[in-house]
GUDO-97273 format. One record per residue (C-alpha): residue number from 1; x, y, z. Coordinates in nm, 3 decimals. Example, Ala and Ser with C-alpha at 12.3 -4.5 7.8 and 13.67 -1.06 7.14 Angstrom:
residues 2
R    k        u        v        w
R    1    1.230   -0.450    0.780
R    2    1.367   -0.106    0.714
end
This chain:
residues 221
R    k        u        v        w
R    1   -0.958    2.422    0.782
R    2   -1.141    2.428    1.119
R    3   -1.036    2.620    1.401
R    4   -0.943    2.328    1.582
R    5   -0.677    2.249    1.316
R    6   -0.609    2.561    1.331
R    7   -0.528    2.538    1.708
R    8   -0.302    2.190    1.587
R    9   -0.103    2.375    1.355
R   10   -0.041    2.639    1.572
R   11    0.041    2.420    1.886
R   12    0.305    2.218    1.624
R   13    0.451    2.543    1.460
R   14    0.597    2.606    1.871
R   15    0.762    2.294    1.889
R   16    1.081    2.108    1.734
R   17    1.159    1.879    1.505
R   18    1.383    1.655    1.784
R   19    1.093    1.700    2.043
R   20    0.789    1.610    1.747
R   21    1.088    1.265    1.675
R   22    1.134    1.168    2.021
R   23    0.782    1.196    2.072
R   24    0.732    0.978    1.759
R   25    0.970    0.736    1.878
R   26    0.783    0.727    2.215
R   27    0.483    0.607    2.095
R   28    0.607    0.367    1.784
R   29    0.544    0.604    1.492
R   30    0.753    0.633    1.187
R   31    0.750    0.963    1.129
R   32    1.087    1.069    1.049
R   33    1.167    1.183    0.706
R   34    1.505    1.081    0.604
R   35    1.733    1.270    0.380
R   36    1.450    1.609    0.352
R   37    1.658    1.928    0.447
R   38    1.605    2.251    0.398
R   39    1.694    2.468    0.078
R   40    1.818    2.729    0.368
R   41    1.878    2.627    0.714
R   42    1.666    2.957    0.847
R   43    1.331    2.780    0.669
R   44    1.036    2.611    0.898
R   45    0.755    2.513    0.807
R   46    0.438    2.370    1.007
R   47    0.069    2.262    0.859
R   48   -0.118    1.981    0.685
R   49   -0.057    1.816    0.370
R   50   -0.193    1.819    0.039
R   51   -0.032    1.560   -0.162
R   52    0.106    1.506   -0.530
R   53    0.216    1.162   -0.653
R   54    0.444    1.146   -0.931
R   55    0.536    0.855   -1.196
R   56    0.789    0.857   -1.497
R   57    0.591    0.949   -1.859
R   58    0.494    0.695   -2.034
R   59    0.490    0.703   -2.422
R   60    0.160    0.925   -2.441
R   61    0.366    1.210   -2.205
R   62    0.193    1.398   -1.937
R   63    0.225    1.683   -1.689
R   64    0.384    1.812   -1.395
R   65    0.042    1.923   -1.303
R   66   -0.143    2.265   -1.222
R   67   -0.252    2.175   -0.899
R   68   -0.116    2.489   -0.701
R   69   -0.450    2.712   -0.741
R   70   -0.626    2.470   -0.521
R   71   -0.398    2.467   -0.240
R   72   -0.603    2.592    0.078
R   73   -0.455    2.874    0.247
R   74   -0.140    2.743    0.502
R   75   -0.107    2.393    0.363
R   76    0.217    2.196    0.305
R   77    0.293    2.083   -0.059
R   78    0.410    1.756   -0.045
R   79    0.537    1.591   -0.362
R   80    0.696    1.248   -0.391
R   81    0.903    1.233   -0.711
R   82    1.019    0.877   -0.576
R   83    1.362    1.038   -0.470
R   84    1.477    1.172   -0.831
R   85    1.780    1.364   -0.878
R   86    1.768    1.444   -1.221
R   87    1.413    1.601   -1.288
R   88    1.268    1.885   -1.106
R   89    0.893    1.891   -0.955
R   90    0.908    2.259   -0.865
R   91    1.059    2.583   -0.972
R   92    1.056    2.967   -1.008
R   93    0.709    3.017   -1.118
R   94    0.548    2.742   -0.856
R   95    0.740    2.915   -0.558
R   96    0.588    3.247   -0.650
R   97    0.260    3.160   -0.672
R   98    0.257    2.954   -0.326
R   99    0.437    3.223   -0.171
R  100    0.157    3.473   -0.334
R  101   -0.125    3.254   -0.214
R  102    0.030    3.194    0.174
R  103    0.122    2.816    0.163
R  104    0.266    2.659    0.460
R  105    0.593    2.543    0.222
R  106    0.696    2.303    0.007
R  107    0.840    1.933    0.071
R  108    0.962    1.687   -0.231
R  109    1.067    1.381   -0.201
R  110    1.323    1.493   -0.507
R  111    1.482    1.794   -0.605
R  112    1.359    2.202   -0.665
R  113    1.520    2.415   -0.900
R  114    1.538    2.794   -0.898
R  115    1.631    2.780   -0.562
R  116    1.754    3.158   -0.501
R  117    1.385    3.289   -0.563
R  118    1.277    3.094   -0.268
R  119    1.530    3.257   -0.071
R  120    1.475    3.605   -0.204
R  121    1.106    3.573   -0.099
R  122    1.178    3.359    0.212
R  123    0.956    3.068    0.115
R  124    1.048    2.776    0.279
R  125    1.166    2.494    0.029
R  126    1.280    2.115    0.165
R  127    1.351    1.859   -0.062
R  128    1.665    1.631   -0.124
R  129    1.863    1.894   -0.318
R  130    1.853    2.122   -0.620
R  131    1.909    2.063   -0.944
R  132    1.804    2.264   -1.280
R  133    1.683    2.010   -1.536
R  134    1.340    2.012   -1.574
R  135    1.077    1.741   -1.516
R  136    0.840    1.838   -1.804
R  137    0.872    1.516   -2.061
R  138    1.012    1.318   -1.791
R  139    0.784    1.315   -1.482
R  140    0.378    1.288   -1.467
R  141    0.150    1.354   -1.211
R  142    0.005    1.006   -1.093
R  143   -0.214    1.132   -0.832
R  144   -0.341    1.372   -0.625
R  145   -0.443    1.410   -0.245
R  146   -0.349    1.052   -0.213
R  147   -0.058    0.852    0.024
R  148    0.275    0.938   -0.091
R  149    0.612    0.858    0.023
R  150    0.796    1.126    0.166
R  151    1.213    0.972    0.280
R  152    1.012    0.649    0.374
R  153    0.770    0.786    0.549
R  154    0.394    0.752    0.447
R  155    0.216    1.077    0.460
R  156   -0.156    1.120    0.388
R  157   -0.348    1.452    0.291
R  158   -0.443    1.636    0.608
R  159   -0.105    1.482    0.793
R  160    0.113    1.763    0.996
R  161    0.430    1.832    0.877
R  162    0.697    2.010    1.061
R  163    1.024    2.127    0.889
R  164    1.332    2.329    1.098
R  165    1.723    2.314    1.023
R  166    1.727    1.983    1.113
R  167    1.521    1.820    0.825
R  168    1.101    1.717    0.820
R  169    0.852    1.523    1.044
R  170    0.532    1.404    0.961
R  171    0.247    1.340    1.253
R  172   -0.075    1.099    1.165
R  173   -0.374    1.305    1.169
R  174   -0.529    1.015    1.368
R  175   -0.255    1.082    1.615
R  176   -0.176    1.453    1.634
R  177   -0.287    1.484    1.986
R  178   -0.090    1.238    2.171
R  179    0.240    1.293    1.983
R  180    0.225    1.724    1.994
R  181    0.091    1.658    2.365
R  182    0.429    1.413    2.430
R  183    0.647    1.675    2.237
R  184    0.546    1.978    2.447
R  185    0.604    1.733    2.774
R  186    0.989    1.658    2.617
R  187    1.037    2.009    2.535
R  188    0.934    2.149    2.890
R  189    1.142    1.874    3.068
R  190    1.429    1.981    2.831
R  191    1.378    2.318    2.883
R  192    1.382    2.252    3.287
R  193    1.675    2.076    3.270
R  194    1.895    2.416    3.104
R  195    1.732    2.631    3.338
R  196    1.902    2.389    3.634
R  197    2.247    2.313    3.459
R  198    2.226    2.707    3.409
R  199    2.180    2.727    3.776
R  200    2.505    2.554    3.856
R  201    2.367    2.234    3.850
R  202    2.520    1.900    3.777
R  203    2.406    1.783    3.424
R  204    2.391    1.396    3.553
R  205    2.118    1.534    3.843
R  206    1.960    1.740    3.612
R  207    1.931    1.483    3.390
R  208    1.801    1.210    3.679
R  209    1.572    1.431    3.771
R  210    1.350    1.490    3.463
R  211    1.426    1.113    3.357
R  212    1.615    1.249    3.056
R  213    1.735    0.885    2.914
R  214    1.403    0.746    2.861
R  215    1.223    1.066    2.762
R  216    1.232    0.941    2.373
R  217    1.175    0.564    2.499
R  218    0.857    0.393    2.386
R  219    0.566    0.309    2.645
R  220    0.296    0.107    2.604
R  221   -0.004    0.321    2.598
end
């Protein structure tokens, strides 16, 4: 990873997940990953993608895959298990060796199991829930650094991710700059309008006055 990604990340990893949506919304990108929370509410995550693809087996059988040793340092798992409740992708042994190795996190489009070790070493886990029965004989791996699905959302190896209490984002690589550059903007004019309501204020003044109501709305480029 370059330094300028580097920079990305790091610009991202200051922001929201509301701000990085409304900034999404602004300029017409589904980015929004829908039903993705966090395994604890405490967990973020920010960095880029490496993707897994997963299918059911088939009558030969198949793996959940040993892909974690090639990881680079700070990325963001992301595995699409199609939105499966009932088989795992991920589990005690996987979160220990991310965590050991410095991964950004982990984000399936599924379930985890083993959840406490994730909280005992404060690696940060989103998926749709937990459950403990295993995907080994059930699930295969389909494909690797390739699109994937992630709660409707297409996400590509190298995307940003961004995961807080409030559930995961994904930003285009193509478009990192303009959406992190709209978020900041949304944040600051946010943050502006506190520090006047704090003030004394009104919140309908504050609100006219840093065009609140159409920060999220989108404009034409």
């Amino acid at each position: 990873m370059g330094d300028h990604e580097d920079a990305q990340v790091e610009r991202l990893r200051r922001l929201s997940t509301s701000a990085v949506s409304d900034a999404l919304d602004r300029l017409g990108i589904a980015g929004q990953a829908l039903g993705i929370r966090p395994v604890d509410r405490g967990f973020r995550l920010a960095g880029r993608a490496f993707t897994i693809l997963y299918q059911p087996c088939d009558v030969q059988g198949g793996t959940v895959g040993d892909y974690i040793d090639d990881v680079p340092d700070g990325q963001v798992i992301v595995l699409d298990n199609g939105g499966r409740l009932d088989a795992t992708v991920w589990g005690d042994i996987l979160t220990v060796v991310a965590h050991r190795r410095r991964l950004g996190g982990t984000v399936i489009d599924g379930v985890c199991r083993d959840s406490p070790r994730s909280l005992e070493l404060g690696y940060p886990i989103f998926s749709r829930s937990t459950y403990m029965r295993t995907g080994k004989d059930r699930v295969q791996v389909a494909g690797e650094q390739c699109p994937v699905s992630l709660g409707g959302v297409r996400v590509r190896p190298g995307d940003l991710l961004l995961g807080d209490a409030d559930g995961v984002v994904v930003v285009p690589a193509e478009r990192e700059e303009d959406v992190l550059g709209v978020a900041l903007e949304i944040e600051a004019r946010e943050e502006a309008i506190r520090g006047l309501v704090a003030g004394g204020a009104r919140l309908d003044e504050a609100r006219r006055q840093h065009g609140y109501h159409a920060l999220q709305t989108r404009r034409d480029p």
